[in-house]
VOGU-3710 file (C-alpha; in Angstrom, 3 decimals, decimal comma):
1> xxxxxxxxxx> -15,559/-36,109/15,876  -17,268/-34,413/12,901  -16,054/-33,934/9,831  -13,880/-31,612/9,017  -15,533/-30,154/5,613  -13,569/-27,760/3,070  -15,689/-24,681/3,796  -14,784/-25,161/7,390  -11,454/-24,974/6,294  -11,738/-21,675/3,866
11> xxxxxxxxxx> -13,708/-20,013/6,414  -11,050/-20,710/9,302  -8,539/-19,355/6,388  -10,193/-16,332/5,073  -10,685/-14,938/8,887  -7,066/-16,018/9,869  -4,765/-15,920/6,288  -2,942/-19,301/7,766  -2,171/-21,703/5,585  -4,629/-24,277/4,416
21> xxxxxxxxxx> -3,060/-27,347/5,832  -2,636/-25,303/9,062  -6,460/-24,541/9,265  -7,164/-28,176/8,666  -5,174/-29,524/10,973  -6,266/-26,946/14,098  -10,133/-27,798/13,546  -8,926/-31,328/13,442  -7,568/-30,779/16,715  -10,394/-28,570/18,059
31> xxxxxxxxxx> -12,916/-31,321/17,120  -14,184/-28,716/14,196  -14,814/-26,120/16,791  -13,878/-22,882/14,500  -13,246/-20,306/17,713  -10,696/-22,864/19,256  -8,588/-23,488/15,945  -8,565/-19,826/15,633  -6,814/-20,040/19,634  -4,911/-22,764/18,162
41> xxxxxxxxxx> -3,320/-20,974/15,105  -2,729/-18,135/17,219  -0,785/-20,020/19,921  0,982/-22,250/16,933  1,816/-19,348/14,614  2,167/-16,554/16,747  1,308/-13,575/14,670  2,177/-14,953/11,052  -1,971/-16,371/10,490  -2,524/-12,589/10,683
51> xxxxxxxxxx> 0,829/-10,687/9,115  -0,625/-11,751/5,408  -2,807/-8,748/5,225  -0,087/-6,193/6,701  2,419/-6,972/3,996  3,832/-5,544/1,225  2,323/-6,257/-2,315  4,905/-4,359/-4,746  4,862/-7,270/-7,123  1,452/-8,303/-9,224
61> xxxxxxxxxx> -0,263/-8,097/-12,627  -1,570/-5,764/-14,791  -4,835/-7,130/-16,776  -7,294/-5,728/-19,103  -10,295/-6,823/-20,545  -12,343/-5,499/-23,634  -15,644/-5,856/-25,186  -15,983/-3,293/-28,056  -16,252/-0,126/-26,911  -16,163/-1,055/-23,111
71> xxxxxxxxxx> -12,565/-2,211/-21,578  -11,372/-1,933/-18,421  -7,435/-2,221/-17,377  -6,656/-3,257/-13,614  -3,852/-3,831/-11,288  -3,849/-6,621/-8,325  -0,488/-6,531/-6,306  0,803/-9,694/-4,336  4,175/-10,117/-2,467  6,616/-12,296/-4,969
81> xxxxxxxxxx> 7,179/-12,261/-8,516  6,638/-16,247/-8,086  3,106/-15,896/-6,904  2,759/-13,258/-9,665  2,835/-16,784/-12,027  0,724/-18,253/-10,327  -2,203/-20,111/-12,268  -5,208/-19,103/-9,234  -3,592/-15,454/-9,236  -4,071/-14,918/-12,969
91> xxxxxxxxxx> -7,416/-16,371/-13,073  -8,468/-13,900/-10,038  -6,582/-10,922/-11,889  -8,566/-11,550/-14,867  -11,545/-11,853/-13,837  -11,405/-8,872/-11,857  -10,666/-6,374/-15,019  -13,789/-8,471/-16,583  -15,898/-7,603/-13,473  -14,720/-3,655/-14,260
101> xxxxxxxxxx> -15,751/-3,787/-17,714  -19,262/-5,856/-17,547  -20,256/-4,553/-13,999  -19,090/-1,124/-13,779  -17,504/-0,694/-10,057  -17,899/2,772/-8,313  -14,297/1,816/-6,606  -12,268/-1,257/-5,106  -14,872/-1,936/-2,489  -17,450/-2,244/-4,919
111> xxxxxxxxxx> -15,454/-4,574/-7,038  -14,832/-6,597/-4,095  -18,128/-7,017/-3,293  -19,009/-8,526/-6,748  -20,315/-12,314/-6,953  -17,479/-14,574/-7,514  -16,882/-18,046/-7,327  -13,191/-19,491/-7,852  -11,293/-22,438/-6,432  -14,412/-23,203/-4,365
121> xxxxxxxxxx> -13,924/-19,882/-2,545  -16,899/-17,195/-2,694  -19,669/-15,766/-3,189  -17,930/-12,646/-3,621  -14,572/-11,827/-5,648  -13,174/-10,442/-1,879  -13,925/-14,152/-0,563  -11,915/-15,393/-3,533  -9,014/-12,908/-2,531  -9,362/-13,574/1,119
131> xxxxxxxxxx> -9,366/-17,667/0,447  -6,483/-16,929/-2,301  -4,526/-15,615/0,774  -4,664/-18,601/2,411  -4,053/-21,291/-0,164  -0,974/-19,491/-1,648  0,277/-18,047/1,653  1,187/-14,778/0,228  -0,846/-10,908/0,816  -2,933/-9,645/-2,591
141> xxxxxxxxxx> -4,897/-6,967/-3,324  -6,398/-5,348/-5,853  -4,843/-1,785/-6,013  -6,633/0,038/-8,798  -8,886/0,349/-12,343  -9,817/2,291/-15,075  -12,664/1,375/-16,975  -13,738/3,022/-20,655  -17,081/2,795/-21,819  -17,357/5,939/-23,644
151> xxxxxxxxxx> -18,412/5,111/-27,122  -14,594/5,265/-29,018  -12,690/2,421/-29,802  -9,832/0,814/-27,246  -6,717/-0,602/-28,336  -4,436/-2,089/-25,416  -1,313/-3,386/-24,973  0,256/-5,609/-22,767  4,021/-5,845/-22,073  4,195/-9,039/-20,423
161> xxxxxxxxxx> 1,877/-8,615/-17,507  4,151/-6,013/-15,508  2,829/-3,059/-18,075  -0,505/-2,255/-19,233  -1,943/0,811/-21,750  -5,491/1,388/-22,990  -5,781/4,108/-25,027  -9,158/5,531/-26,110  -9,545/6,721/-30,033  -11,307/7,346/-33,109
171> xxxxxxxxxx> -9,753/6,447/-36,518  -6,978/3,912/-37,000  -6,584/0,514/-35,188  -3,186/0,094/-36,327  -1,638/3,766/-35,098  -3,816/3,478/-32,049  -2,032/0,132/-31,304  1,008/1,824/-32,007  0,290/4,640/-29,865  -0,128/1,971/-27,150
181> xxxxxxxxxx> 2,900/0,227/-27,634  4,469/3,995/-27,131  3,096/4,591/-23,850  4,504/1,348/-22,594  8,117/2,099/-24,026  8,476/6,086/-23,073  5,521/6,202/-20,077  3,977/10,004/-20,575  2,699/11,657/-17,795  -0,265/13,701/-20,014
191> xxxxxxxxxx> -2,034/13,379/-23,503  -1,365/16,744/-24,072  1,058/19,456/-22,143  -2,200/21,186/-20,754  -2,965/17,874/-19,006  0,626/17,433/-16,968  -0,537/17,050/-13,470  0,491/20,282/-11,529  2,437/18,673/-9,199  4,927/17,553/-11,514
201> xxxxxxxxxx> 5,341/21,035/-13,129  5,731/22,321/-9,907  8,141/20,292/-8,874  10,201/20,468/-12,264  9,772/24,573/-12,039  11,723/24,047/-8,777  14,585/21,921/-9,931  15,494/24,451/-12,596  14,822/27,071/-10,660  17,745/26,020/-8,033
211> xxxxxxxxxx> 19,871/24,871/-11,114  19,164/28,477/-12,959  20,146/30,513/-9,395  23,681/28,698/-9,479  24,306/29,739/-12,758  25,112/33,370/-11,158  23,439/35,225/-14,568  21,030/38,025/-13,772  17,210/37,527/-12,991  15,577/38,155/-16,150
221> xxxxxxxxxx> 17,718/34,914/-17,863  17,373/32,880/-14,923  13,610/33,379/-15,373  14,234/32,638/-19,057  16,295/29,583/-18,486  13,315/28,457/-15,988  10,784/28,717/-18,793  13,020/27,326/-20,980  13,413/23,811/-18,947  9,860/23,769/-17,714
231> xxxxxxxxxx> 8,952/23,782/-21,474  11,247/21,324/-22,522  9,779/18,897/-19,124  6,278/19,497/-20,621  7,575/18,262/-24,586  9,190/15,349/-22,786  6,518/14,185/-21,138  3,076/14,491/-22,879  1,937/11,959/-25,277  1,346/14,023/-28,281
241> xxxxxxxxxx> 4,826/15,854/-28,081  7,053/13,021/-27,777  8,871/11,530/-30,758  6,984/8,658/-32,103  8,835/5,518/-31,167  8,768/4,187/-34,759  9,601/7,537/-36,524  11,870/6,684/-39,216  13,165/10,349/-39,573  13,906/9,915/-35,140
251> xxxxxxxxxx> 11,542/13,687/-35,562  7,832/12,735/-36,069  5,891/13,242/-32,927  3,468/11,113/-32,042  0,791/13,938/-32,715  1,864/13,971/-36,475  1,742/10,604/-36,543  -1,684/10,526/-35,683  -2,700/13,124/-38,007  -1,059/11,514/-41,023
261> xxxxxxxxxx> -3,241/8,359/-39,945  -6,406/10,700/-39,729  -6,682/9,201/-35,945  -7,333/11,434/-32,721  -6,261/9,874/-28,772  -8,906/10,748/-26,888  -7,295/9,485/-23,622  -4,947/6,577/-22,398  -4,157/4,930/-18,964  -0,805/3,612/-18,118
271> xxxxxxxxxx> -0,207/0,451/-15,199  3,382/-0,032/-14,476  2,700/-2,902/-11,234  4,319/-1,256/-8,163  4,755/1,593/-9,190  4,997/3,933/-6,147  4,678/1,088/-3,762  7,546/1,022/-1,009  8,834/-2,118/-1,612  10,304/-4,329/1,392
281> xxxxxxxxxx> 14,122/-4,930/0,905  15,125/-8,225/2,335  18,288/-8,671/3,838  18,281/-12,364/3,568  21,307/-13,338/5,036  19,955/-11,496/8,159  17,061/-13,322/7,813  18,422/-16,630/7,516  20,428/-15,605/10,731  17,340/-14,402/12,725
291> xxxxxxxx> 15,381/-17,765/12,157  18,208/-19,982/13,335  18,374/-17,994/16,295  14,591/-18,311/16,367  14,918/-22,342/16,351  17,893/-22,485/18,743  15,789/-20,148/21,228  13,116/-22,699/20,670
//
């Protein structure tokens, strides 16, 4: 029988997402022929060597990675906050937001496509994820990046690894790293109230629109008391109109912060991981239920 060596194993893994052990032992079985342990982790597993790439990745890491004036601040999803731990998964996380920065990405599928080596899994950083898959059993993927390489300064901030903020300035380290820390605590939408996505306004223009028409007052204050809230959703949400986290008065906006500290934002970039991701809700005691049934049936 020939031997059954460990890129037989990661390729069998990468194409199928079973387990590593499970790869091994089908080629063992299929005398290292890689089509029949495919047949054989199909007929053994059922669907599960494949379901790895159909599920839900709502938990993860956000990373960044910075080099002067060039940073780059990236998000890679995976299923469990356990695998979110994981030593491999960092690593991978990492160097993906150092491939952004140095290398300079178009989008995901250029990233992906980047040489990689990791955990004897390559030559690209998509082999790495792919082989990942398999060793740690769970789905990951990397879901997005910003990178900065426009000639200002980056500060970033990490809150744990769940929350991530670069901010592009000129001027102050300290108040940009305090402008940072801000994003993470009160999450703007915008820099500035010019820059609120339109969706959002429109949206907000609606709620107090409904809220204004129940109020039974006469057009010309509804429309007032429209304005009025749409205004106030604008303050709330962009950057330079908030109230600075740290203001000891609980008045200073952000903006007068940063013009006290003779420092301009030019732009920031907020991760949350998961954010707007479905995410799976397990009943587990149904679960639990469903595989004894499973094994009984067996």
């Amino acid at each position: 029988m020939p031997a059954i060596t460990a890129s037989m194993v990661a390729a069998l893994r990468a194409k199928t997402d079973a387990p590593m052990m499970e790869c091994k032992k089908a080629l063992t079985e299929a005398d290292g022929d890689a089509d029949r342990a495919e047949e054989i982790l199909r007929v053994k597993l059922g669907n599960k060597a494949g379901k790895a790439a159909a599920r839900v990745t709502a938990e993860g890491v956000v990373a960044a990675s910075v080099d002067g004036s060039t940073g780059a601040l990236v998000e890679v999803n995976c299923e469990t906050d356990f695998v979110s731990k994981n030593e491999s998964f960092l690593a991978f996380v990492k160097a993906a937001a150092d491939l952004v920065a140095r290398s300079n990405p178009a989008d995901v599928v250029a990233l992906s496509a980047l040489p990689y080596e990791q955990d004897g899994f390559g030559p690209t950083l998509e082999d790495v994820r792919k082989g990942l898959i398999g060793k740690i059993g769970e789905n990951m993927s990397i879901r997005r990046f910003k990178r900065y390489a426009g000639g200002g300064s980056l500060a970033h901030y990490l809150h744990g690894t769940r929350i991530g903020v670069m901010v592009e300035y000129a001027g102050d380290g300290v108040a940009a790293k305090d402008v940072a820390m801000h994003v993470a605590a009160m999450k703007p939408a915008a820099l500035s109230q010019a820059d609120v996505p339109s969706d959002l306004v429109d949206k907000e223009r609606k709620i107090a629109t409904e809220k204004a028409a129940e109020s039974g007052k006469p057009a010309d204050i509804v429309a007032k008391m429209v304005e009025g809230s749409v205004q106030k959703f604008l303050k709330e949400v962009s950057l330079l109109n908030q109230v600075f986290v740290k203001a000891a008065d609980g008045k200073q906006t952000v903006e007068q912060m940063l013009k006290g500290a003779g420092t301009q934002v030019k732009g920031f970039t907020l991760y949350v991981v998961g954010e707007g991701i479905e995410k799976k809700v397990d009943d587990f005691a149904a679960e639990v239920a469903a595989q004894v049934a499973a094994a009984k049936g067996q």
